[in-house]
N, C-alpha and C positions, 0 to 999 in steps of 0.2 A: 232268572237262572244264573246269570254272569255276575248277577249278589250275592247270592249265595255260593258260588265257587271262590269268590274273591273270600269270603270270609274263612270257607272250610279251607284255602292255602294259606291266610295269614294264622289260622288259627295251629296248624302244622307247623310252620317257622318258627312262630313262640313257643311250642312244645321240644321239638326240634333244640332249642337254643335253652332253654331249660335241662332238658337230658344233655347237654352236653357240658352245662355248668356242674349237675349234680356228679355225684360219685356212685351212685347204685342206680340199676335200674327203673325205668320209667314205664310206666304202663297209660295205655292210651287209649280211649275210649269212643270210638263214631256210633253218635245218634245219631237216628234217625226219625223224625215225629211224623203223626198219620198226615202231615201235607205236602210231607218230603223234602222239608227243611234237615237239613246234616248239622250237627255241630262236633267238633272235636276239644274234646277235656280230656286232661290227664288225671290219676289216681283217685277220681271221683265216677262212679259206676251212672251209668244211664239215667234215667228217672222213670219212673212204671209208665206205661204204654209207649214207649220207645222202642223202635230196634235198635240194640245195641251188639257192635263188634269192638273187640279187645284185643289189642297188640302191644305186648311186653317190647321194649328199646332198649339196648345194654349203651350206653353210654361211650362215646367213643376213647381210647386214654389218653389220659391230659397232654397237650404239646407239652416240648421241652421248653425250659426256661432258657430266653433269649441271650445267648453270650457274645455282644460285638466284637468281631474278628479286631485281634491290632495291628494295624496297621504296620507294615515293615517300618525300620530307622533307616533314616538314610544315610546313604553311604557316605563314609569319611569322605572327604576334599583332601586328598594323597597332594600335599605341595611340595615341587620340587624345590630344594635348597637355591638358594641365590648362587649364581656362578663368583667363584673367588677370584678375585681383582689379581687379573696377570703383572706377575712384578719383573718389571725389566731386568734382562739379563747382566748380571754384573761382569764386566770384562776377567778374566781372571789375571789374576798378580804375574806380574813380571821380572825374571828372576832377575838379584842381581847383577851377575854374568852378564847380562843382554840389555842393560839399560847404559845409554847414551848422554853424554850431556846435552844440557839443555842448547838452544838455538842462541846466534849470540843474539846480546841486551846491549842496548846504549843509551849510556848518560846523556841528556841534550840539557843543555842552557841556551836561552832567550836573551833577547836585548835586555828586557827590563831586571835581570840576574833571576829569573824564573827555573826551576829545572824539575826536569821531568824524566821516564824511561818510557823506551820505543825501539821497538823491532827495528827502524830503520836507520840507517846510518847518515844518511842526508835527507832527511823534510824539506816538501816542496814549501818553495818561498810563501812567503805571507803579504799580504801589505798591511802596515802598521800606521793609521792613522797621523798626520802631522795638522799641527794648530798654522793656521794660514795670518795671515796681516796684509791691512792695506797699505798703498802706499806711505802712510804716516808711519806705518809700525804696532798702531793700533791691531788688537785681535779683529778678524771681518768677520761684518755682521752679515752679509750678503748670501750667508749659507755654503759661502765656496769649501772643497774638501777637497783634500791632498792627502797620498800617504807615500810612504816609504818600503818598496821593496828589500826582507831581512829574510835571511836564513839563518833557523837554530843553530847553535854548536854542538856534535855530538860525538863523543868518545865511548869506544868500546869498554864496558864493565870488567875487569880484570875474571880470570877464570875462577879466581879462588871467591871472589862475592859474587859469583853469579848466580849462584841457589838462591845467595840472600835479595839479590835485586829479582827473580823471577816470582818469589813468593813474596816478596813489596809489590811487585805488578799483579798475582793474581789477590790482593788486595784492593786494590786499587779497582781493577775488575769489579771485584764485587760487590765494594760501595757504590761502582754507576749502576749498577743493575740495580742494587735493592732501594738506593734512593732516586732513580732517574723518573723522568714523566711518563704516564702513560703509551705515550704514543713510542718512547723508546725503553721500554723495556725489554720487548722481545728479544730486539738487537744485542740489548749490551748484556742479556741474558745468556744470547747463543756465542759472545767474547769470551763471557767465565767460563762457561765451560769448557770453551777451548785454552783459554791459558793453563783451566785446572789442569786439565788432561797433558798439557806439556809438564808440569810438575811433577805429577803424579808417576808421569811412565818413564820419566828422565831417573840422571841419578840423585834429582834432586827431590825426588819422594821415595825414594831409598831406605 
């Protein structure tokens, strides 16, 4: 019995699945033979001594054709602009009414007739090396070292070359800086700037 029901359901599903392929109507047919076997066919009528029952199936209508949803775009990456490089505030111009000469400059010469400019008006002494001898007169070999306590000579730059001796120094400036060693750049960096700035807001960048 549980043979024959498994076939009369499989036989249903293939009909079943047939009517829902085709496009018209299905008609369906249960036999039943004098042992009480069932069978079900479609558009083919019983066979003589059967009981036969018939049931028209309208087809169900066709799914829709599959459209995959698209996916959203993703959204722009909004980048914020790069923040613009703060430019240091430029001092502003100073009239010429209110500019000052510069600070005095002084001329200094060396023992050796070396000369140089300097803010200062007396440089601390120096000692200057002297070549030693033994008692012979001979140079000594003995590594002994002497020198001589010497102070520059310095004279104040007259008023009228003072512009020109301030801008000789911030020259001078600015060769240590641009060629000095590593280790003293900073230093003879934060000089020029300062000499510049005497120049600049004196009457002698006028």
């Amino acid at each position: 019995m549980r043979v024959r029901r498994l076939r009369v359901l499989l036989g249903v599903v293939a009909l079943l699945g047939c009517a829902a392929s085709g496009a018209k109507d299905v008609v369906i047919y249960r036999c039943t033979d004098a042992f009480g076997a069932l069978t079900v066919q479609n558009d083919v009528p019983c066979p003589k001594g059967t009981k036969q029952q018939k049931q028209v199936i309208q087809p169900p209508p066709p799914m829709p054709a599959y459209r995959p949803v698209p996916e959203p775009a993703p959204a722009a990456e909004v980048l914020s602009p790069a923040p613009e490089p703060v430019a240091e505030p430029v001092p502003p111009p100073i009239a010429d009414s209110e500019r000052l000469p510069p600070p005095a400059l002084y001329q200094c010469n060396t023992y050796d007739h070396d000369s140089y400019l300097s803010e200062v008006a007396t440089p601390e002494p120096r000692c200057v090396r002297l070549e030693t001898t033994d008692l012979s007169g001979s140079a000594d070999s003995t590594g002994g070292v002497a020198c001589e306590m010497v102070t520059d000579q310095c004279q104040r730059v007259a008023d009228g070359g003072a512009c020109v001796a301030w801008k000789q120094r911030l020259r001078e400036a600015e060769a240590a800086w641009k060629f000095a060693r590593a280790e003293d750049a900073d230093a003879n960096k934060v000089e020029y700037e300062r000499v510049q700035r005497i120049v600049r807001d004196s009457t002698c960048g006028g």
